[in-house]
C-alpha positions as CSV (number, residue, x, y, z in Angstrom):
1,X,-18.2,16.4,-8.9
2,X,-17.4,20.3,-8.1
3,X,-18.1,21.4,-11.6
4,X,-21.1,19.8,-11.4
5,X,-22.7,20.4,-8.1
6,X,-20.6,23.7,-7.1
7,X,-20.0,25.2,-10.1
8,X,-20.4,28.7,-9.1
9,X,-17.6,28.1,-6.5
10,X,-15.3,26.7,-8.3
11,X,-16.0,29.4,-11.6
12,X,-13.0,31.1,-12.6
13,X,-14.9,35.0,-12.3
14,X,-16.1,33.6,-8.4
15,X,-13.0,32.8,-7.7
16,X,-11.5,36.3,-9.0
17,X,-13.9,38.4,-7.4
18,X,-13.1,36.7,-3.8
19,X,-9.4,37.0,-4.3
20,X,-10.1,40.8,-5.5
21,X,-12.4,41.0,-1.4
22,X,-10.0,39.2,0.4
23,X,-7.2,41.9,-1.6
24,X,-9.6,44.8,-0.3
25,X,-9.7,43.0,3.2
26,X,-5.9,43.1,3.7
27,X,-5.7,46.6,2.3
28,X,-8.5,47.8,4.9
29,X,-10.8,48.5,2.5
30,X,-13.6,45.9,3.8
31,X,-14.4,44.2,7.2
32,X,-13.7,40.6,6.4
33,X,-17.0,39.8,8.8
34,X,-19.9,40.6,6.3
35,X,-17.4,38.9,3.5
36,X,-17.6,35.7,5.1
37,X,-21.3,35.8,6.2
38,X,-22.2,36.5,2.5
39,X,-20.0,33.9,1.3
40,X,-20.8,30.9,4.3
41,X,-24.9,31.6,4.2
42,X,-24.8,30.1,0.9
43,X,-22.3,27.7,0.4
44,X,-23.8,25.8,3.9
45,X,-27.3,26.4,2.5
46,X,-26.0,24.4,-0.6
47,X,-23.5,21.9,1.0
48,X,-27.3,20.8,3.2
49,X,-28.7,20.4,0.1
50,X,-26.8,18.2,-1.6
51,X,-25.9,16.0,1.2
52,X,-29.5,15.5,1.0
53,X,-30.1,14.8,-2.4
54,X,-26.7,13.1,-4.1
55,X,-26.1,9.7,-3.3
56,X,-22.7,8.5,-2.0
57,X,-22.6,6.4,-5.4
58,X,-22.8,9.6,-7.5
59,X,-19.7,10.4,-5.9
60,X,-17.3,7.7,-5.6
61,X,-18.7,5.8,-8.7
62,X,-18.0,6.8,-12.7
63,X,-20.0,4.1,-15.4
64,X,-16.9,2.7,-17.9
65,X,-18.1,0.7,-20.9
66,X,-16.6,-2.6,-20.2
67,X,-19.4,-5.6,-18.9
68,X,-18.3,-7.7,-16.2
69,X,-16.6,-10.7,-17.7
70,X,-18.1,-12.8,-15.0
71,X,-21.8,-12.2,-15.0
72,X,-22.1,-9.8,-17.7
73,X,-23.2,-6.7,-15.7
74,X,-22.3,-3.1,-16.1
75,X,-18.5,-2.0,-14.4
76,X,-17.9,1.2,-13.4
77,X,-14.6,3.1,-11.3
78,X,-15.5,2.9,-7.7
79,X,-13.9,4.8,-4.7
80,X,-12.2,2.5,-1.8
81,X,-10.4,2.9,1.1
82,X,-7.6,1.9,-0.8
83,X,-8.1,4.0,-4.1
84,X,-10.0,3.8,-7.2
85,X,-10.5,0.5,-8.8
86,X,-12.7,-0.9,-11.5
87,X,-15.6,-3.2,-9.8
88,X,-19.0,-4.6,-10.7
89,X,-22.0,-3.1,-10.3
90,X,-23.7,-6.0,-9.3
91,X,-21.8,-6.4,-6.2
92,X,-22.5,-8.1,-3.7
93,X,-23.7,-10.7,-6.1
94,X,-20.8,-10.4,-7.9
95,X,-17.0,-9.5,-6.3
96,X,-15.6,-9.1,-10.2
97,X,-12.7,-6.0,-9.1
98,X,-9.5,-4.9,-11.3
99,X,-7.2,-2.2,-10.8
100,X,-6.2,0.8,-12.1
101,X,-3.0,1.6,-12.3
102,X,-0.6,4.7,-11.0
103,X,-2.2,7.4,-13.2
104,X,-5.8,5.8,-12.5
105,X,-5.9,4.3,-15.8
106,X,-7.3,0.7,-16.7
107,X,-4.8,-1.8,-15.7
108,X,-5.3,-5.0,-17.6
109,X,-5.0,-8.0,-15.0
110,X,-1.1,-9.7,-16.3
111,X,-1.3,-13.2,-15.8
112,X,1.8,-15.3,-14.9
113,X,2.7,-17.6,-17.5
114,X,3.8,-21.7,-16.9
115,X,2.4,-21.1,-13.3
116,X,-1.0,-21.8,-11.7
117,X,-2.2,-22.1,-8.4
118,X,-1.1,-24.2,-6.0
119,X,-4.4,-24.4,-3.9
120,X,-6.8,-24.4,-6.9
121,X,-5.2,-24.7,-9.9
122,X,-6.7,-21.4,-11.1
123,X,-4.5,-19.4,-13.2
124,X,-2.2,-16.4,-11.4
125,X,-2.2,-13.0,-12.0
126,X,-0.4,-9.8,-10.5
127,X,-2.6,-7.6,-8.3
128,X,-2.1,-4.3,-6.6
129,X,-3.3,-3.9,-3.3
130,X,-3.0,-1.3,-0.4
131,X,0.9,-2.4,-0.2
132,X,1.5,-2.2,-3.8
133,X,1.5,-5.5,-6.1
134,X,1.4,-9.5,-5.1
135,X,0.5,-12.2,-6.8
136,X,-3.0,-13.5,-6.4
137,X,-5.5,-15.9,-7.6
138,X,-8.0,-15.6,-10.3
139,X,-9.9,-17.7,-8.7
140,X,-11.2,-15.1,-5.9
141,X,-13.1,-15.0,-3.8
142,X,-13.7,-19.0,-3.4
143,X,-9.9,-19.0,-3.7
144,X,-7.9,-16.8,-1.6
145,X,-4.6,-17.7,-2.4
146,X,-1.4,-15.1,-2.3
147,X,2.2,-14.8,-2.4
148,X,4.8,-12.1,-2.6
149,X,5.6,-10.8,-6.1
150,X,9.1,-10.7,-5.0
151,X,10.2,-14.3,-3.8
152,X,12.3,-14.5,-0.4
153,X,15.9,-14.4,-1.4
154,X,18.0,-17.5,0.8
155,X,20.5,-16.2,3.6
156,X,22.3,-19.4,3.8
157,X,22.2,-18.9,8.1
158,X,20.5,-21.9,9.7
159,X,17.1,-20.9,11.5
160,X,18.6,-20.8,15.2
161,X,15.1,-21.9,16.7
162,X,14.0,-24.6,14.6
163,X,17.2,-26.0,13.0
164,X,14.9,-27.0,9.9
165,X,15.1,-24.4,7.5
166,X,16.9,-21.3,6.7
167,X,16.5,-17.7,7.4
168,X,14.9,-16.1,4.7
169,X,15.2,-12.5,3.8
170,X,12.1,-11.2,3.1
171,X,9.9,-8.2,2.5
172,X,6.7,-7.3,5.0
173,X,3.6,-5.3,3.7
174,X,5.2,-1.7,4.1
175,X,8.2,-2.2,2.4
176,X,10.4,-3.1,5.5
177,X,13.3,-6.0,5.5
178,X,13.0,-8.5,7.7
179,X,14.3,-12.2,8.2
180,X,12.1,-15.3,8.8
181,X,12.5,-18.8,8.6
182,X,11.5,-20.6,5.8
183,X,9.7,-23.1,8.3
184,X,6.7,-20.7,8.8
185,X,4.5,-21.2,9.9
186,X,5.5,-23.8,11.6
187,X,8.5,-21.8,12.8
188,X,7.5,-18.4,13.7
189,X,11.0,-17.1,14.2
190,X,11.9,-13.4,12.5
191,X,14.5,-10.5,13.0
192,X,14.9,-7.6,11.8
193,X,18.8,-7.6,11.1
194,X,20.6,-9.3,8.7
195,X,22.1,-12.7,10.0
196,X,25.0,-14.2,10.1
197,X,26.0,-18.2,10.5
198,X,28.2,-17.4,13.6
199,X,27.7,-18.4,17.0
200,X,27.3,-15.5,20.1
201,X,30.9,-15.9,22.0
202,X,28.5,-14.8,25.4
203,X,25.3,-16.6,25.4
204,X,25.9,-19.1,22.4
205,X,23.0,-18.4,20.5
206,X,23.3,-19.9,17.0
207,X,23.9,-17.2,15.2
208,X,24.5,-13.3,15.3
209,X,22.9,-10.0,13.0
210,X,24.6,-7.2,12.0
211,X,22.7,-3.6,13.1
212,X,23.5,-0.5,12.2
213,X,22.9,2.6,14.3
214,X,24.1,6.4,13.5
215,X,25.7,6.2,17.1
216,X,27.7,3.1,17.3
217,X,27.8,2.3,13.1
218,X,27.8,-1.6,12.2
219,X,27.9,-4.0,14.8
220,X,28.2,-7.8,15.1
221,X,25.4,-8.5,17.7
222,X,23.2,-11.0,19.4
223,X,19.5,-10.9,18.5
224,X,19.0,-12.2,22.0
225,X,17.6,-9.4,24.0
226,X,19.2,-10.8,27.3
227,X,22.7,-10.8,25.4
228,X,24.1,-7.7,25.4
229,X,27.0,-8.9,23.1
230,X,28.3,-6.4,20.3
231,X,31.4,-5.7,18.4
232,X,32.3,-3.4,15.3
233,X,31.8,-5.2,12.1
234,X,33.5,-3.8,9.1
235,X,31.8,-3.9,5.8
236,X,33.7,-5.3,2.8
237,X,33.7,-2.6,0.5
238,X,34.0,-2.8,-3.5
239,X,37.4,-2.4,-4.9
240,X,37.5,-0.1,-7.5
241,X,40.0,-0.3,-10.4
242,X,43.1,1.6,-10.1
């Protein structure tokens, strides 16, 4: 876009010339006021002028040769709020989008084998999305269907709320640990800290997490925010071979 609608400003003998002025400027060769009136008259003069006359699609949308393999139509690389992606240029007729991958190269969808989708029975594939990849349904938009890539791993600790289902560890949108029962969302209970199956010797609450702070270390304590119980918990370490 810069080579091709400011090209003198981002030529290499432009550039070298205003690194030579701004040079002369610190030297106190040159007053660094007329430099930047000659310089801002008509770079603004230029930056009006092509707001007015280059479309926000010239911009954040580059042509690719594929068609849209669900109505045909051209595809091109579009600009989101999330990144560049690969979507149809028919849109909003058509919501056809694929992703590109880390180095903003086509990323072929990869569909999950032996597995389709328990809503619609469309077939699965791996997306990316604005907190990185999940597992989504081929069948969007009429099917909206997602689940985590990676699946909640069991902690074995009885959901102290419910009593139905276990606490399962978990990761949210932003990469953070968390624990949740596996009851949701009928059961909407979740902490942070890892649990474990023993009950609070203060308040009785089912069970108790361990939290680690730089002041205090690991800790046994209650989740309960009335409960103020805490002890030191010492992690088992690995033995190493002698």
């Amino acid at each position: 876009f810069l080579t091709e609608h400011f090209t003198k400003y981002v030529d290499y003998n432009f550039t070298a010339r205003l690194e030579d002025d701004l040079d002369a400027i610190s030297r106190g060769e040159k007053q660094w006021v007329p430099l930047m009136k000659e310089f801002w008259g008509p770079f603004k003069a230029l930056v009006v002028e092509k707001d007015e006359s280059v479309q926000r699609k010239d911009v954040t949308h580059e042509a690719i040769e594929d068609k849209c393999p669900d109505c045909g139509g051209p595809l091109s690389i579009r600009l989101g709020r999330n990144g560049r992606f690969i979507g149809c240029d028919s849109y909003p007729d058509c919501k056809y989008t694929r992703n590109l991958d880390e180095n903003g190269e086509i990323e072929e969808p990869e569909i999950i084998e032996d597995r389709k989708c328990p809503k619609c029975e469309s077939a699965l594939i791996i997306k990316r999305g604005r907190y990185g990849k999940f597992i989504g349904c081929t069948g969007y938009p009429d099917c909206r269907h997602i689940e985590p890539l990676e699946k909640p791993v069991d902690t074995k600790v009885l959901c102290p709320e419910c009593s139905q289902a276990n606490l399962l560890k978990r990761k949210s949108r932003n990469g953070k640990i968390f624990y949740s029962c596996a009851n949701y969302p009928k059961c909407k209970y979740a902490i942070w800290n890892e649990p474990l199956a023993e009950i609070c010797p203060d308040c009785n609450w089912p069970i108790l997490s361990i939290k680690t702070t730089k002041r205090r270390g690991t800790e046994k304590v209650c989740p309960q925010k009335e409960c103020k119980f805490s002890e030191p918990y010492e992690v088992d370490e690995p033995s190493s071979d002698d």
